[in-house]
DRENVEX-557038 format. One record per residue (C-alpha): residue number from 1; chain; x, y negated, z negated. Coordinates in Angstrom, 1 decimal, decimal comma, padded with zeros to 4 digits. Layout:
<sites>
 num cadena     px     py     pz
 NUM      A      X      Y      Z
...
</sites>
This chain:
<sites>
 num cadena     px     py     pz
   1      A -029,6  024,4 -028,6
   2      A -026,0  025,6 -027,2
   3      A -027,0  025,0 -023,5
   4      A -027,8  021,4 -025,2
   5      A -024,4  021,2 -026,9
   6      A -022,6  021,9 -024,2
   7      A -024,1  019,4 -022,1
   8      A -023,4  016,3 -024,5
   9      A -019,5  017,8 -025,1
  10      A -019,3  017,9 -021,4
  11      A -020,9  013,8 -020,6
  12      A -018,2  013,1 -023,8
  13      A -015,5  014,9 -022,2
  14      A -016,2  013,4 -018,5
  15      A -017,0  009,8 -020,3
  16      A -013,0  010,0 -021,7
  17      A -011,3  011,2 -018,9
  18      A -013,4  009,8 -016,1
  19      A -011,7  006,2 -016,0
  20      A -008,3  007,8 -016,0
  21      A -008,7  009,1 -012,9
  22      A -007,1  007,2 -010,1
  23      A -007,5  007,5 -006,3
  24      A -005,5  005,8 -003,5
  25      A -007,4  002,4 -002,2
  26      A -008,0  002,4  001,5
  27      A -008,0 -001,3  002,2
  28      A -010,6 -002,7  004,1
  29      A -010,5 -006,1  006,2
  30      A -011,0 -008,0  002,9
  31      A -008,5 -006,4  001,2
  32      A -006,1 -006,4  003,7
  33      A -006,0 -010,2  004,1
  34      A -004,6 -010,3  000,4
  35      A -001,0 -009,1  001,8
  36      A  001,2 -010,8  003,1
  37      A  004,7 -009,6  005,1
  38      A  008,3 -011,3  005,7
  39      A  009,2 -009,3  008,3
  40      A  013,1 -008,8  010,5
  41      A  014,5 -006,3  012,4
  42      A  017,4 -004,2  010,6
  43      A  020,3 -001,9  012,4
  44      A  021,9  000,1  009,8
  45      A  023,4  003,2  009,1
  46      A  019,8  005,0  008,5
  47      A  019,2  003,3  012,0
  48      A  016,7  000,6  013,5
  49      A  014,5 -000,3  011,3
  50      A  012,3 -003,4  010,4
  51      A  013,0 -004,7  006,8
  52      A  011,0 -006,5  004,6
  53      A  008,6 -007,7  001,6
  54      A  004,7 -007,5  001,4
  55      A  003,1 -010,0 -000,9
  56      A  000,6 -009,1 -003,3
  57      A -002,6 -011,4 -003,5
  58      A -004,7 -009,2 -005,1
  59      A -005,6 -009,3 -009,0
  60      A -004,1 -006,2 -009,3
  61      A -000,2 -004,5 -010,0
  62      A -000,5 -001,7 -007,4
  63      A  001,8  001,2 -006,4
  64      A  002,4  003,6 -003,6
  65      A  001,8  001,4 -001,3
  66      A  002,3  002,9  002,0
  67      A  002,6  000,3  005,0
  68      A  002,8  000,8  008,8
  69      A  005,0 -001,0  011,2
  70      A  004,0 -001,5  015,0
  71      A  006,8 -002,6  017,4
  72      A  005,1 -004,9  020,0
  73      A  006,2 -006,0  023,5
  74      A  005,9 -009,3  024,9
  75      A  002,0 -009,0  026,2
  76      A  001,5 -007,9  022,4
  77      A  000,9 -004,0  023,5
  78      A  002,0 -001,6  020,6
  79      A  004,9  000,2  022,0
  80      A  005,8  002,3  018,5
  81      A  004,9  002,3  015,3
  82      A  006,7  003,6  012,2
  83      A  005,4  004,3  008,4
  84      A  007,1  004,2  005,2
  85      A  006,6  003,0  001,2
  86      A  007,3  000,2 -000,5
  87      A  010,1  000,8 -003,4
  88      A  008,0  000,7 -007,2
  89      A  005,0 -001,6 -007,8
  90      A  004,1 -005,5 -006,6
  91      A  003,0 -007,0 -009,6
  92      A -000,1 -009,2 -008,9
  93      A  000,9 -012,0 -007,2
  94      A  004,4 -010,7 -007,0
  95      A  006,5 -009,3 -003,9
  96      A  008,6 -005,8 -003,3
  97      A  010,9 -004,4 -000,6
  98      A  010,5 -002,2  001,9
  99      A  012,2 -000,1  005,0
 100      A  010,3  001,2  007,7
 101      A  012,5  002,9  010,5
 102      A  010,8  002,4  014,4
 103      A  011,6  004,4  017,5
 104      A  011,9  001,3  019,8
 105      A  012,3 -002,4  019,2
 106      A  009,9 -004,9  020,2
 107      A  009,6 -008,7  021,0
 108      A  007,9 -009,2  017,6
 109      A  005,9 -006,5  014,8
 110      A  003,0 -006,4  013,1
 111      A  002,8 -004,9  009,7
 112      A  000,1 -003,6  007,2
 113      A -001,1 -001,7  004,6
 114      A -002,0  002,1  005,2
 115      A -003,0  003,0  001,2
 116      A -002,5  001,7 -002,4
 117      A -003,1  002,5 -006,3
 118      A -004,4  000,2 -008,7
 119      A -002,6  000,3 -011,6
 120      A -003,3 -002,5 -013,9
 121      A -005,7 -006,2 -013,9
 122      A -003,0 -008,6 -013,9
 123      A -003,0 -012,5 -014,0
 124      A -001,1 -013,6 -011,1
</sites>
C-alpha cells in the first residue's frame, strides 16, 4: 500500500513540475531558416565587432539566444568566427540587438543561431 502511495504522489509530483522544466533548443535546418539577420561591421571602443538584429519567425518569444558570427573572405572561406548573446528576448515575430566581437574582418559575414529557450506561444 505505501510502495503504491508513493508511486502515484511521485507521477503527481512529476505531472506538476514536468512542463516547467525548460531546456535550451538546438536549432536544426528547419528552425534555423525562421531567423533572420541585419548584419554591419562595428569599430568601437570594445573593438571590431559585427552589430546587428536577428529576426524571429518562429511562433515562439524565446531568450538566450546565443548566435555565432563567421568573418568570411572574398572566396567565402571562414577566416574567424566570434560568439555572443542577443540582449533580452525576440518576441515572436519581433527583432533584438546584438554585438558579437571578431578577431579579423572579412569581405562579408555569415551569422546564426548557436542555442535558444522557448519561453511563451505568441501570435506574431
Amino acid at each position: 500500500m505505501l510502495k503504491r502511495l508513493i508511486v502515484v504522489l511521485a507521477a503527481v509530483v512529476g505531472g506538476l513540475l514536468g512542463p516547467i522544466v525548460a531546456t535550451a533548443q538546438t536549432p536544426t535546418t528547419d528552425t534555423q531558416s525562421q531567423f533572420r539577420f541585419e548584419l554591419e561591421e562595428a569599430q568601437s571602443h570594445r573593438g571590431r565587432g559585427v552589430e546587428g538584429y536577428v529576426y524571429n519567425d518562429l511562433p515562439w518569444r524565446i531568450t538566450n539566444v546565443r548566435v555565432r558570427v563567421e568573418s568570411l573572405d572574398g572566396n567565402g572561406t571562414v577566416t574567424s568566427s566570434g560568439s555572443g548573446w542577443v540582449i533580452g528576448d525576440v518576441r515572436a515575430g519581433g527583432r533584438a540587438y546584438f554585438y558579437v566581437p571578431v578577431a579579423s574582418g572579412g569581405a562579408a559575414y555569415r551569422a546564426s543561431v548557436l542555442s535558444f529557450d522557448k519561453v511563451l506561444l505568441e501570435t506574431p
